[in-house]
C-alpha positions, -999 to 999 in steps of 0.1 A, spaced: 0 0 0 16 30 -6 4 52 21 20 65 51 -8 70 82 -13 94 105 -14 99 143 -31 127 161 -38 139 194 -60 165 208 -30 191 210 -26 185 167 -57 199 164 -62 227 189 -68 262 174 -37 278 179 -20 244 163 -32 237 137 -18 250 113 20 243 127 4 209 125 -7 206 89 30 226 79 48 197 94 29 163 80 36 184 44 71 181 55 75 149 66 54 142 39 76 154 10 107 140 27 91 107 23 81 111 -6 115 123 -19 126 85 -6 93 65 -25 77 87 -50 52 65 -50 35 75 -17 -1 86 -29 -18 100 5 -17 99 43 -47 82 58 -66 93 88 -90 66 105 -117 67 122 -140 90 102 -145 106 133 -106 119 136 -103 126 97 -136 150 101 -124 164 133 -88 173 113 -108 185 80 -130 206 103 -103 225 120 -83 229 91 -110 248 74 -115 268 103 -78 279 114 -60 281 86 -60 308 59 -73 299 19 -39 289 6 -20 266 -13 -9 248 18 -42 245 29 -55 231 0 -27 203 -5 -32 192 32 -71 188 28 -64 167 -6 -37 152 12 -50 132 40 -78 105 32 -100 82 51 -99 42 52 -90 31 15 -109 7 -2 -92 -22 12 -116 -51 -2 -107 -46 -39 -70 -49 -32 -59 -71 -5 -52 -108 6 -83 -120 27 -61 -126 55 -50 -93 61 -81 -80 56 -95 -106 85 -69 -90 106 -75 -58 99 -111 -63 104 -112 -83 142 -79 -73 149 -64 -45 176 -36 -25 182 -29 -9 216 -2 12 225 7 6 263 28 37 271 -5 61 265 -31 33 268 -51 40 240 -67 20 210 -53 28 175 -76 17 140 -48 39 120 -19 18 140 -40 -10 131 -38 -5 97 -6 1 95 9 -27 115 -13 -54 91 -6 -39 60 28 -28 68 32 11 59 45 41 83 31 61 107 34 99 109 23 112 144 24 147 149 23 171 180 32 141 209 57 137 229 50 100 238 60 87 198 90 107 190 112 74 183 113 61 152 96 32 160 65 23 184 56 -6 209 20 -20 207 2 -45 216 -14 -66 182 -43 -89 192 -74 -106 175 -108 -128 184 -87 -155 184 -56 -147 195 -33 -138 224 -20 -100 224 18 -99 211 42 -73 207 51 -59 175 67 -28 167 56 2 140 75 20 121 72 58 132 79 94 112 83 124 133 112 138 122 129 141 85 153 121 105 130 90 107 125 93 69 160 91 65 161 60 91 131 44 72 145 53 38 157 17 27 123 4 41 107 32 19 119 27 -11 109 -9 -11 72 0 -3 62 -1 -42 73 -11 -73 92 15 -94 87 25 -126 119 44 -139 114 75 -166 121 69 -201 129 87 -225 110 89 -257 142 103 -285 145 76 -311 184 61 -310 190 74 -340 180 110 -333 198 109 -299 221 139 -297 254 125 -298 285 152 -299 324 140 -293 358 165 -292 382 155 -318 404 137 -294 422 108 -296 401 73 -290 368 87 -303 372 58 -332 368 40 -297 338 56 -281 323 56 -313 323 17 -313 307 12 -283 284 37 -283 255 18 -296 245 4 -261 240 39 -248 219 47 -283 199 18 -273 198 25 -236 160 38 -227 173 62 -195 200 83 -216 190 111 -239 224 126 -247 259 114 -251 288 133 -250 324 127 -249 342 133 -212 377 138 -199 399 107 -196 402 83 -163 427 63 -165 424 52 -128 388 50 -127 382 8 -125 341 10 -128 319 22 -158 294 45 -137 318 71 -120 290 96 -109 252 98 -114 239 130 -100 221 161 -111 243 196 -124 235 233 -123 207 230 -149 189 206 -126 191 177 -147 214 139 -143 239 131 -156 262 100 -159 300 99 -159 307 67 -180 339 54 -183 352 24 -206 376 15 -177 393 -15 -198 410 9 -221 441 20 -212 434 59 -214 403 60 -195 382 68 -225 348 81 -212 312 98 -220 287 121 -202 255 112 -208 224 129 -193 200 101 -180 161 107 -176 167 106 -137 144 135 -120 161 128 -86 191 110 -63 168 77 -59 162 76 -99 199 82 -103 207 50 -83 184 30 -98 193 37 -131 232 38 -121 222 0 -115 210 -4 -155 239 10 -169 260 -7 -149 248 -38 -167 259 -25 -199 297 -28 -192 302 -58 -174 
């Protein structure tokens, strides 16, 4: 499921905090989502707590874009039935999470301990660690501890960041420039007989949409040297034919939009030196 859910208390919602409130979870939120672009929305259960939330959001905080992204944002129960296992769903349904420390019932901890997604709490003092005790029980069996994962700081994203990123399956950019109308430039140098050789499997390569040739590395012993964005804001790959003597290389820019794209697709090209 590729939500994060979301913990309140009665201080999250108060008048005067509202607003603070709804400025962090867009924080948090785009951190994580920085980690696993595809996170789609933050659920709030019960329909009482979501209404409640809505409610004071409209009232306390000013027309705005933040405002409006927040009440987009955050969502009730999703629509469980048409896409999970029956088992889950049978936990979810008789099943009960309890957190011990404040004593309280949780239907969003719930959710997220069976279907295995984040928490964001906001505004409490008693789940600041990145990850929560509770107590999981159903009709039929005997509570047991189990631990949820917790977001309320950007340093839990980063501590949650390889969980994250395996939340959902990701589908990398492409780019849609024909091989043979990629933009292909090269200095008169010596060995661009060689980089002109072996530059089909970049041509052919869906994540790069320019190839140009690059200073030599001689002492460089892998093909992807650096994957990361420049100035202009877009990625580009230092590629480097590391079994010729001179270090013969290119710069190609990929169709990465950020750092976890660039890794990803550092992985691909990889596989096109071995």
């Amino acid at each position: 499921m590729n939500f994060l859910g979301l913990i309140l208390n009665s201080h999250s919602v108060e008048q005067t905090n509202t607003c603070e409130t709804i400025d962090k979870l867009l924080l948090l939120f785009e951190k994580a989502k920085e980690v696993q672009p595809e996170l789609k929305k933050i659920v709030c259960v019960p329909e009482e707590e979501l209404s409640q939330l809505r409610a004071s959001i409209l009232n306390n905080c000013k027309k705005g874009v933040k405002r409006d992204s927040a009440l987009r944002l955050i969502v009730g129960e999703p629509q469980l039935s048409l896409e999970e296992e029956d088992e889950m769903l049978e936990g979810y349904v008789t099943g009960v999470i309890r957190f011990p420390s404040i004593n309280i019932e949780s239907k969003c901890g719930l959710l997220a301990h069976v279907f295995n997604f984040p928490l964001i709490s906001i505004s409490n003092q008693d789940w600041e660690n990145a990850e929560l005790t509770a107590l999981y029980s159903t009709g039929t069996l005997e509570a047991e501890d189990v631990t949820i994962r917790n977001i309320y700081s950007e340093q839990h994203v980063a501590f949650h960041s390889t969980f994250l990123r395996r939340m959902a399956p990701y589908n990398l950019p492409v780019t849609d420039i024909p091989p043979e109308l990629k933009d292909i430039n090269y200095r008169d140098d010596h060995g661009t007989d060689v980089l002109r050789l072996n530059e089909s499997i970049l041509k052919h390569c869906p994540y790069v949409k320019t190839i140009r040739s690059a200073q030599f590395k001689p002492n460089c012993s892998k093909f992807v040297n650096r994957h990361r964005a420049k100035g202009d804001g877009f990625y580009y790959a230092h590629l480097v034919l590391y079994r010729t003597d001179a270090g013969l290389s290119y710069l190609v820019q990929t169709t990465a939009t950020n750092d976890y794209e660039a890794d990803l697709i550092t992985k691909e090209l990889e596989k096109l030196y071995p």
